[in-house]
C-alpha positions in Angstrom: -8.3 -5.8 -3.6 -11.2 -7.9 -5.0 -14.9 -6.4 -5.8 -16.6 -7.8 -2.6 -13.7 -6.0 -0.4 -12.4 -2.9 -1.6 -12.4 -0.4 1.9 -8.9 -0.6 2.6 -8.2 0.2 6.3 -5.6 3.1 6.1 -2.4 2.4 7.0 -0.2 4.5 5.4 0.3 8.3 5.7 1.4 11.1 3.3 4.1 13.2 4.9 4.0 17.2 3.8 4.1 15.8 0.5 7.1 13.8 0.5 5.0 11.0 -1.4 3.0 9.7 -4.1 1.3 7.4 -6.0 1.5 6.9 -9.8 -0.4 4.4 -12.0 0.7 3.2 -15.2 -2.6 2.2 -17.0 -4.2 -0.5 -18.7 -3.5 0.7 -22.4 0.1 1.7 -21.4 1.4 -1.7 -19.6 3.5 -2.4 -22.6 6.0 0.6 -21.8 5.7 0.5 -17.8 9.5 -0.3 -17.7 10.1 2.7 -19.7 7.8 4.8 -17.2 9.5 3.4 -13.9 13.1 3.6 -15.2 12.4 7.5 -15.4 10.2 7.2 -12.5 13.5 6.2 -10.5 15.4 8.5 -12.3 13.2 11.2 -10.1 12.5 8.9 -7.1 12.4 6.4 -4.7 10.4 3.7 -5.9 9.6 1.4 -2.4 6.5 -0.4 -3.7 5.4 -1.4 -7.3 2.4 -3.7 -7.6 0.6 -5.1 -10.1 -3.1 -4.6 -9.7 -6.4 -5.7 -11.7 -10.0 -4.1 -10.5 -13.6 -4.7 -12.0 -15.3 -1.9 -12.5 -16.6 -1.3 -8.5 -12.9 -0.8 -7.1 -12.2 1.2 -9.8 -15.7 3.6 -9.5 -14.1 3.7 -5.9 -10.9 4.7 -6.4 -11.9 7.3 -8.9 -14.9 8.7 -6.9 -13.3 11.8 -6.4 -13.5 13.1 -10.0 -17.3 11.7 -10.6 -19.3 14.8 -11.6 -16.3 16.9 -12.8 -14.9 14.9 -15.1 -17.1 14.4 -18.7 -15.6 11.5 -19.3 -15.7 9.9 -15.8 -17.6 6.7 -16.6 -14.2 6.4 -20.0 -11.9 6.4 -16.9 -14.0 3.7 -15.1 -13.9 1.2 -18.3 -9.9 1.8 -18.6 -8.6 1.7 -15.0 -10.6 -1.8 -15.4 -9.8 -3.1 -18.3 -6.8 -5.1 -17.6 -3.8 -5.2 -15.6 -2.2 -1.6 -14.6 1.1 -1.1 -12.6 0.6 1.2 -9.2 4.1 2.6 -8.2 4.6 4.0 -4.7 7.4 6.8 -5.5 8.8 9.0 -2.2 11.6 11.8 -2.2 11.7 15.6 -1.1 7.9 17.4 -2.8 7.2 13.7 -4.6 3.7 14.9 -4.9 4.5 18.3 -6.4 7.4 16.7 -8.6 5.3 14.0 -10.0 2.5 16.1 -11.1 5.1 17.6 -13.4 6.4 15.0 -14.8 3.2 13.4 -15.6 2.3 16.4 -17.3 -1.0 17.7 -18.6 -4.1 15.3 -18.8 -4.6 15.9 -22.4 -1.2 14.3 -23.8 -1.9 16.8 -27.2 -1.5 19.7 -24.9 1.3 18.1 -22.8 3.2 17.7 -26.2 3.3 21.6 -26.2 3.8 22.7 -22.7 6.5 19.8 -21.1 7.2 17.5 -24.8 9.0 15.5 -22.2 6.6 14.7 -19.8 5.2 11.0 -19.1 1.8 11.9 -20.5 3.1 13.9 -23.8 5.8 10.6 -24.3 3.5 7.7 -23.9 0.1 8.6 -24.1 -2.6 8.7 -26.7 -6.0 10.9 -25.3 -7.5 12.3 -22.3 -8.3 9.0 -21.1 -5.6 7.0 -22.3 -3.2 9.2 -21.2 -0.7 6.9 -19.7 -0.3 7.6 -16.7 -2.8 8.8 -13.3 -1.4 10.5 -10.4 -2.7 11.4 -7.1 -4.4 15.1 -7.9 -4.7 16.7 -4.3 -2.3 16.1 -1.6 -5.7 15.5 0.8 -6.1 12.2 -1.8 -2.5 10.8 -1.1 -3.5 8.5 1.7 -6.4 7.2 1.0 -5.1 6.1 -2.9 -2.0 4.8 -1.6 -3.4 3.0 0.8 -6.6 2.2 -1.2 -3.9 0.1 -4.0 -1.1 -0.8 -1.4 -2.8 -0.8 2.0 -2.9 -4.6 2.4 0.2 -5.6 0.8 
């Protein structure tokens, strides 16, 4: 994707939940083997990509949580402040299953309800919390084809 083309045409489709998306951020690229080797541990991994966005793409990609998020514009500045690593993970409830593991959005609270979870592991705030995943099975389609679409 690049700033002056970022409406992907949608090409692939979530199936009853039997896929997801899950982004390794910015902040946490330095322990993305760690995260996919556990990824695959739980899934199929069919598509890992390597993306950087300006700010636009990733305002875009994040639309969904403008206005209910406090720190909405924080998430903006860190999905685009470097390179992140986008993993396209399938398998029976993938969508459901990785919500789990990613654990809580706060990584202090994910410490105390799953101490094993991706979020309670390897990240450090609300922001820099390691890890995104797709929220709402609705959202499925349009990240995964918003990040892998044209690949």
């Amino acid at each position: 994707l690049n700033c002056a083309n970022s409406t992907p045409t949608l090409k692939i489709e979530t199936n009853f939940g039997s896929q997801s998306c899950c982004i390794v951020k910015p902040h946490a690229m330095c322990k993305a083997g760690s995260i996919v080797r556990i990824l695959e541990t739980y899934f199929e991994v069919v598509n890992l990509k390597v993306v950087i966005w300006c700010a636009k793409e990733a305002d875009t990609f994040l639309t969904l949580y403008r206005g209910c998020v406090p720190s909405y514009s924080e998430h903006v500045r860190e999905m685009s402040s470097g390179r992140f690593l986008a993993v396209h993970v399938v398998g029976h409830r993938a969508f459901e299953r990785l919500r789990v593991l990613c654990g809580a959005r706060d990584p202090s609270i994910a410490q105390i309800l799953d101490p094993t979870s991706l979020r309670a592991c390897f990240g450090t705030d609300r922001v820099r919390n390691a890890v995104h995943c797709t929220d709402l099975l609705e959202e499925c389609s349009f990240e995964l084809n918003y990040i892998f679409g044209g690949s």
